[in-house]
C-alpha positions as CSV (number, residue, x, y, z in Angstrom):
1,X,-41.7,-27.9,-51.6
2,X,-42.5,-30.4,-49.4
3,X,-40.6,-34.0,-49.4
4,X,-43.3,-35.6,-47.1
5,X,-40.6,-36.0,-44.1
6,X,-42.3,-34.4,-40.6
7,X,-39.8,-33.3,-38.1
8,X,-39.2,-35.7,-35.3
9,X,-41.6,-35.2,-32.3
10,X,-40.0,-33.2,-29.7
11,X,-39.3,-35.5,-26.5
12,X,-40.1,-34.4,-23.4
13,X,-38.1,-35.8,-20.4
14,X,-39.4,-36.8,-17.6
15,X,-40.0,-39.2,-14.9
16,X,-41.3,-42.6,-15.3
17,X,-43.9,-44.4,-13.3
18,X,-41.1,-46.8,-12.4
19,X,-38.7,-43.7,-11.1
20,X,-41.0,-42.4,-9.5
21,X,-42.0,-45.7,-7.3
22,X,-38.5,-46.3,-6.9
23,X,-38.1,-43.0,-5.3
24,X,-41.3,-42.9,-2.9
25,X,-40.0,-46.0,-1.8
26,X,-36.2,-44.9,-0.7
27,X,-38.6,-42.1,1.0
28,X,-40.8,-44.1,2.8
29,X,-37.3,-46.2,4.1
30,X,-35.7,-42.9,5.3
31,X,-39.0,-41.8,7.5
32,X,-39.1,-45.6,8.8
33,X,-35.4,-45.1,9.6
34,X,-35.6,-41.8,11.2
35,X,-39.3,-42.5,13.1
36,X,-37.8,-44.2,16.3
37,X,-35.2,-41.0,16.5
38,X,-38.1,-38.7,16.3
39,X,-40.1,-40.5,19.3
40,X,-36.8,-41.0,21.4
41,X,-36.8,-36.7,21.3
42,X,-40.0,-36.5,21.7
43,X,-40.3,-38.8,24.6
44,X,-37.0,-37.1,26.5
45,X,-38.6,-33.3,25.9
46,X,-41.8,-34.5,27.6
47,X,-39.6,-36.1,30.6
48,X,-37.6,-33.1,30.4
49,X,-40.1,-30.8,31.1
50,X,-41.5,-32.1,33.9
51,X,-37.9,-32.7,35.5
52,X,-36.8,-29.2,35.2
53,X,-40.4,-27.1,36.2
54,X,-39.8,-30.0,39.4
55,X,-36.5,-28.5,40.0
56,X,-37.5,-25.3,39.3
57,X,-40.3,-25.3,42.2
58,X,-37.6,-26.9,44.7
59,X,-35.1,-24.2,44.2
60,X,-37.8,-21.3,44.4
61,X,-39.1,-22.8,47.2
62,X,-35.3,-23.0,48.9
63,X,-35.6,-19.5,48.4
64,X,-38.6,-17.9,48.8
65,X,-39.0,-19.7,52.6
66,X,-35.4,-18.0,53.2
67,X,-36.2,-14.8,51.7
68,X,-39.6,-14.8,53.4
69,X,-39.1,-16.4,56.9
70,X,-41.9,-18.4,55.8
71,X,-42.9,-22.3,55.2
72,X,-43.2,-22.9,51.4
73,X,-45.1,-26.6,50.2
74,X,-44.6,-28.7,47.3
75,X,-47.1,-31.3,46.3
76,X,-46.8,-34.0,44.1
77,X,-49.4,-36.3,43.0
78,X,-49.7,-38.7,40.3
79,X,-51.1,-35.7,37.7
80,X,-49.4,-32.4,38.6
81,X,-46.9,-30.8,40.8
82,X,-48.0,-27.3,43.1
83,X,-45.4,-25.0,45.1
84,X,-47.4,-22.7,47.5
85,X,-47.2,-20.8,50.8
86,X,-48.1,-23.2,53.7
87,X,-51.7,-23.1,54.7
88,X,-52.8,-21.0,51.5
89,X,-54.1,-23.4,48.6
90,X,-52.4,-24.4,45.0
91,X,-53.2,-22.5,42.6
92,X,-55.7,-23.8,39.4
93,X,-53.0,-26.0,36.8
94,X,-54.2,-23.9,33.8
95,X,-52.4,-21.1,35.1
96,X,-48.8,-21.2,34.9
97,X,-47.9,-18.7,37.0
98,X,-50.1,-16.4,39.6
99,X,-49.0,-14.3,42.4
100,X,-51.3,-12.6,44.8
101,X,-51.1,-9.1,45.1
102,X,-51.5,-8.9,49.0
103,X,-48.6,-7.3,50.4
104,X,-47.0,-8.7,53.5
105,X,-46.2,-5.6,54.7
106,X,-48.8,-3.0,55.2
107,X,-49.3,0.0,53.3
108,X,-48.0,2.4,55.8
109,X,-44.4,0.9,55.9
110,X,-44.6,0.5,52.2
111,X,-42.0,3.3,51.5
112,X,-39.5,1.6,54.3
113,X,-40.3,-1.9,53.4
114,X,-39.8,-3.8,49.7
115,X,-43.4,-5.9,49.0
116,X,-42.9,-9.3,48.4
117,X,-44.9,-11.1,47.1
118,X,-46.2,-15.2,47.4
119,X,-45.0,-17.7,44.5
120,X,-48.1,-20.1,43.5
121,X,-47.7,-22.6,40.9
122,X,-49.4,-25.0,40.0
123,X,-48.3,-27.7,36.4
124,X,-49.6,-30.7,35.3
125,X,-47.6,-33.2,34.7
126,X,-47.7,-34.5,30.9
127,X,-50.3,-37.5,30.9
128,X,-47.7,-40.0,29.9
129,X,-45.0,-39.4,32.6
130,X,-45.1,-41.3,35.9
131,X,-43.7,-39.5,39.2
132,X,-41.7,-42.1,41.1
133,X,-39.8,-42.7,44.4
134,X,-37.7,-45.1,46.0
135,X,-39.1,-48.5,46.8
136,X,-38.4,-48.1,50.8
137,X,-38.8,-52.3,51.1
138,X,-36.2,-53.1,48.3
139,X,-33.5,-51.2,47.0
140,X,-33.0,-50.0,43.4
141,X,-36.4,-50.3,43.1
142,X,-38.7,-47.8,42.5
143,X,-42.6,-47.4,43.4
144,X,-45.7,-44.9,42.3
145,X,-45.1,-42.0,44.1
146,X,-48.1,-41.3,46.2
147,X,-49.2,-37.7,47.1
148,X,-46.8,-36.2,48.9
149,X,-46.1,-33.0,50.3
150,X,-42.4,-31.7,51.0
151,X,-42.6,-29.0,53.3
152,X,-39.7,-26.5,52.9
153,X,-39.0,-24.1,56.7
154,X,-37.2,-21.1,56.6
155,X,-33.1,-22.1,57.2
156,X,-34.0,-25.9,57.6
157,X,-32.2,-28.2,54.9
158,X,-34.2,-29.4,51.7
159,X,-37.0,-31.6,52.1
160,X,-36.6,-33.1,48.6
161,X,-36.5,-36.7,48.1
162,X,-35.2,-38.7,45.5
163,X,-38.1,-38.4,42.7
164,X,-37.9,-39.7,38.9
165,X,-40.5,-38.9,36.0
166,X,-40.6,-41.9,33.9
167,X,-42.5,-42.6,30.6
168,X,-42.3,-46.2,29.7
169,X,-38.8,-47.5,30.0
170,X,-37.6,-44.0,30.0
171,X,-36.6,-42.2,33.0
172,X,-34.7,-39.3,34.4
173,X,-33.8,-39.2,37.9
174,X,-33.0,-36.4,40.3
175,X,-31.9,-35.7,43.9
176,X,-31.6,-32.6,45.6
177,X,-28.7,-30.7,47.5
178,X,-30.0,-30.2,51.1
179,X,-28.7,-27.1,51.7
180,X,-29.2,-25.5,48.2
181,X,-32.0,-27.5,46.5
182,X,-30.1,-27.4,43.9
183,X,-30.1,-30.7,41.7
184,X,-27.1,-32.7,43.2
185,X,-27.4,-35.6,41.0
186,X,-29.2,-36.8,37.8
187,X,-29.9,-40.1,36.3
188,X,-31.1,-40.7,33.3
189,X,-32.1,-43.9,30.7
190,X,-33.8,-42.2,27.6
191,X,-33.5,-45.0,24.9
């Protein structure tokens, strides 16, 4: 028998339009909210990066013109940093990382004698940074590094001026211990 009464419809739950706005907006408020945190990281890595591989080069070249009795060059210019043996040239900025095989002693005192060999390496600094120095006219002030070559002698103190990598507004700052070449001091304004 059949009394002419259909089950209710099932319901199905779901979203509305309306929720669904509601909650693509709350999204869209977070990102907007977390967007300047994001470039603020992103911004100190690339200054970062080029501050450490710079102290990186002065501390191996510290060493390797100790180690080597032998005159060791860093070059800055406005798009990428070299450290090389004097008189020999930097090596290309694609590679990272290149030694040459020559040995400095010669293959008859190579059983007495440990072969060293030369450090070349050549980065490019990230487009965006700027290499600076201090303004030598007014002080705290600070002036587009030119190309400039420290030259780093065997048992002679560290070359290394004061040098900072800025990106905008941003900066980090370094000076170098004379006798190590190790970073004495950092400044930084990352905002």
């Amino acid at each position: 028998m059949h009394d002419g009464h259909r089950p209710p419809p099932q319901q199905t739950h779901g979203f509305t339009l309306l929720e669904m706005i509601i909650v693509l907006v709350l999204i869209a408020i977070l990102a907007g909210l977390a967007m300047p945190a994001v470039q603020s990281a992103f911004r100190e890595q690339g200054i970062r990066k080029d501050t450490h591989q710079l102290a990186l080069m002065v501390k191996t070249a510290m060493i390797q013109s100790a180690e080597q009795h032998r005159t060791y060059v860093i070059d800055l210019s406005p798009t990428e940093i070299s450290l090389h043996p004097a008189g020999e040239a930097a090596a290309d900025p694609d590679a990272s990382a290149t030694t040459d095989d020559t040995p400095t002693a010669s293959d008859d005192d190579s059983a007495d004698n440990p072969v060293i060999k030369d450090v070349v390496v050549t980065t490019a600094l990230d487009p965006e940074n700027k290499l600076q120095m201090p303004d030598p006219q007014k002080a705290d002030t600070w002036i587009a590094m030119p190309p400039t070559s420290w030259v780093f002698e065997s048992g002679e103190l560290c070359p290394a001026t004061p040098v900072r990598i800025s990106r905008g507004e941003a900066y980090v700052g370094l000076t170098f211990d004379p006798l190590t070449g190790n970073v004495d001091n950092e400044s930084y304004y990352l905002p």
